[in-house]
C-alpha positions as CSV (number, residue, x, y, z in Angstrom):
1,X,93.9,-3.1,49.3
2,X,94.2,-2.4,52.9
3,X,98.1,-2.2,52.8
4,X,97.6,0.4,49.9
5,X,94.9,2.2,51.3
6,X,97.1,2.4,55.1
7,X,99.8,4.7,53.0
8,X,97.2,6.9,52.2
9,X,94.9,7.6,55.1
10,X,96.8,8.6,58.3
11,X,95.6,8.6,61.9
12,X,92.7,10.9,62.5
13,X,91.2,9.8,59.3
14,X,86.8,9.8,59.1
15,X,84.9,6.8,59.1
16,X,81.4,8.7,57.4
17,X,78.3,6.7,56.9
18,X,75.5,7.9,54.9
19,X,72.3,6.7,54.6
20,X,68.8,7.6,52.7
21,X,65.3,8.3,54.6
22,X,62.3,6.8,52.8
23,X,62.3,5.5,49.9
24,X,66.0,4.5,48.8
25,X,67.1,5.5,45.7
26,X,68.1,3.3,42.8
27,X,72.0,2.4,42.4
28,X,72.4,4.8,39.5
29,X,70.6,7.4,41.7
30,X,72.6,6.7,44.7
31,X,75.8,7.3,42.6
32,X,75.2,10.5,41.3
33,X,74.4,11.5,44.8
34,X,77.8,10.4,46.6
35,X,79.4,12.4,43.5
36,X,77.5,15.4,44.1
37,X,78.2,15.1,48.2
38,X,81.9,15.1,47.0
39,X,81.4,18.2,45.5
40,X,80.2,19.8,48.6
41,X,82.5,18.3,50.5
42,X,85.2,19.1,48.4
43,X,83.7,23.1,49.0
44,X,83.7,22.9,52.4
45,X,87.4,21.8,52.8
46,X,88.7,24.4,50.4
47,X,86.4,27.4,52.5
48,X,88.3,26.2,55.9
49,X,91.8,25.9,54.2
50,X,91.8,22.3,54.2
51,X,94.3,20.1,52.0
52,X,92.5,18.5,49.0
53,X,90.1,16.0,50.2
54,X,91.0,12.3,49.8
55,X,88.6,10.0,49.8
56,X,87.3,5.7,49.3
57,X,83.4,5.4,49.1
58,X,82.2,2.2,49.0
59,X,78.3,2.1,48.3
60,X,76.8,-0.7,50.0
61,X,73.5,-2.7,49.3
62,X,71.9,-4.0,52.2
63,X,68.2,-5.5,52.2
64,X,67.5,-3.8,48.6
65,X,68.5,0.1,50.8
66,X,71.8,1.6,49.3
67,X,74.0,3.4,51.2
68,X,77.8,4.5,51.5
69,X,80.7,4.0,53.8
70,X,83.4,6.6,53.1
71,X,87.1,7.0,54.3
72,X,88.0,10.5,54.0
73,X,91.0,12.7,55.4
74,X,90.8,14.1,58.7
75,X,88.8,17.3,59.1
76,X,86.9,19.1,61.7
77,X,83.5,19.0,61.3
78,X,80.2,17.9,63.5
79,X,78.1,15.4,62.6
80,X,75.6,18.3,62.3
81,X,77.2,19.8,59.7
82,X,78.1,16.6,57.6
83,X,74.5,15.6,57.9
84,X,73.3,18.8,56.3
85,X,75.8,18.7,54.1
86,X,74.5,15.1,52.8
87,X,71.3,16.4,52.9
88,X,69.5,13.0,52.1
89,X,69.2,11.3,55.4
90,X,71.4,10.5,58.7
91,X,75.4,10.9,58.0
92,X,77.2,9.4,60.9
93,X,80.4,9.8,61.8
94,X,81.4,6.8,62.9
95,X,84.8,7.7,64.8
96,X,88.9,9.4,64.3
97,X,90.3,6.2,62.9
98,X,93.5,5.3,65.0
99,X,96.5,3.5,63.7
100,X,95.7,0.1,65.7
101,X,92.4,0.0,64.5
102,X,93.2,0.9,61.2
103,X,93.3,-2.7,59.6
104,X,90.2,-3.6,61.0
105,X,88.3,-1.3,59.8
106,X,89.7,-1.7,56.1
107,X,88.1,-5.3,56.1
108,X,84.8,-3.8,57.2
109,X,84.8,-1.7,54.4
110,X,85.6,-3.7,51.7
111,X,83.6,-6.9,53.1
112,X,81.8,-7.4,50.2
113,X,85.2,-7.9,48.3
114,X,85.3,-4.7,46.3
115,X,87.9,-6.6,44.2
116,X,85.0,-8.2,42.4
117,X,82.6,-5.2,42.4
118,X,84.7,-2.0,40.9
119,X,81.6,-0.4,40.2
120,X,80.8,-0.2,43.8
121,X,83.5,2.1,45.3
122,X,84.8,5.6,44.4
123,X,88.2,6.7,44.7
124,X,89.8,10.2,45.0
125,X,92.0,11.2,41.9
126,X,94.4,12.3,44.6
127,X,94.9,8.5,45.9
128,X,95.3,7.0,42.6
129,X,98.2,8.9,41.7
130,X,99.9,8.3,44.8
131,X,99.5,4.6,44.8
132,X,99.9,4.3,41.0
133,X,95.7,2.6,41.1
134,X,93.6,0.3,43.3
């Protein structure tokens, strides 16, 4: 997966985090709120003349608390904004992913073998036609 998702995702690619505050919400629940932060995402690209966004979410269950790790194309935007934009808790931006470190963070995302667990990650339409499917 890393090789595939390297073709995709150039340097200056987003390493987003998102997180919930109080009460995490169930797996199903969690979904349907990446999906709808895709949406608005998606809105905000296309209002600042962005390409199309690309994106790998992987939703993450740590200690019973969901939350989601997402590789999107680059864009500018301040943490500020994303975490408004998220609108359900913190939304940190972790950093500009360079090519050197690109590898590396590819196995962080995908250390809980995503291979296993399809139902856990999210993929842009955009990245499946271009790689021909995780």
């Amino acid at each position: 997966m890393e090789k595939k998702l390297e073709k995709v995702f150039k340097e200056g690619a987003l390493l987003i985090t998102l997180t919930y505050k109080g009460e995490p919400p169930s797996e199903k629940v969690a979904n349907k709120e990446i999906h709808k932060f895709l949406l608005r995402l998606k809105h905000q690209r296309r209002e600042k003349g962005l390409c199309a966004l690309k994106y790998f979410v992987i939703n993450e269950i740590k200690n019973t608390r969901v939350h989601h790790h997402l590789l999107i194309n680059p864009m500018d935007v301040s943490q500020a904004k994303m975490t408004e934009l998220w609108g359900h808790g913190r939304a940190k931006i972790d950093k500009s992913i360079k090519k050197e470190d690109f590898q590396a963070m590819v196995r962080y995302l995908t250390k809980e073998d995503v291979n296993r667990q399809p139902e856990r990650w999210i993929v842009s339409k955009n990245i499946k036609r271009y790689m021909g499917g995780i």
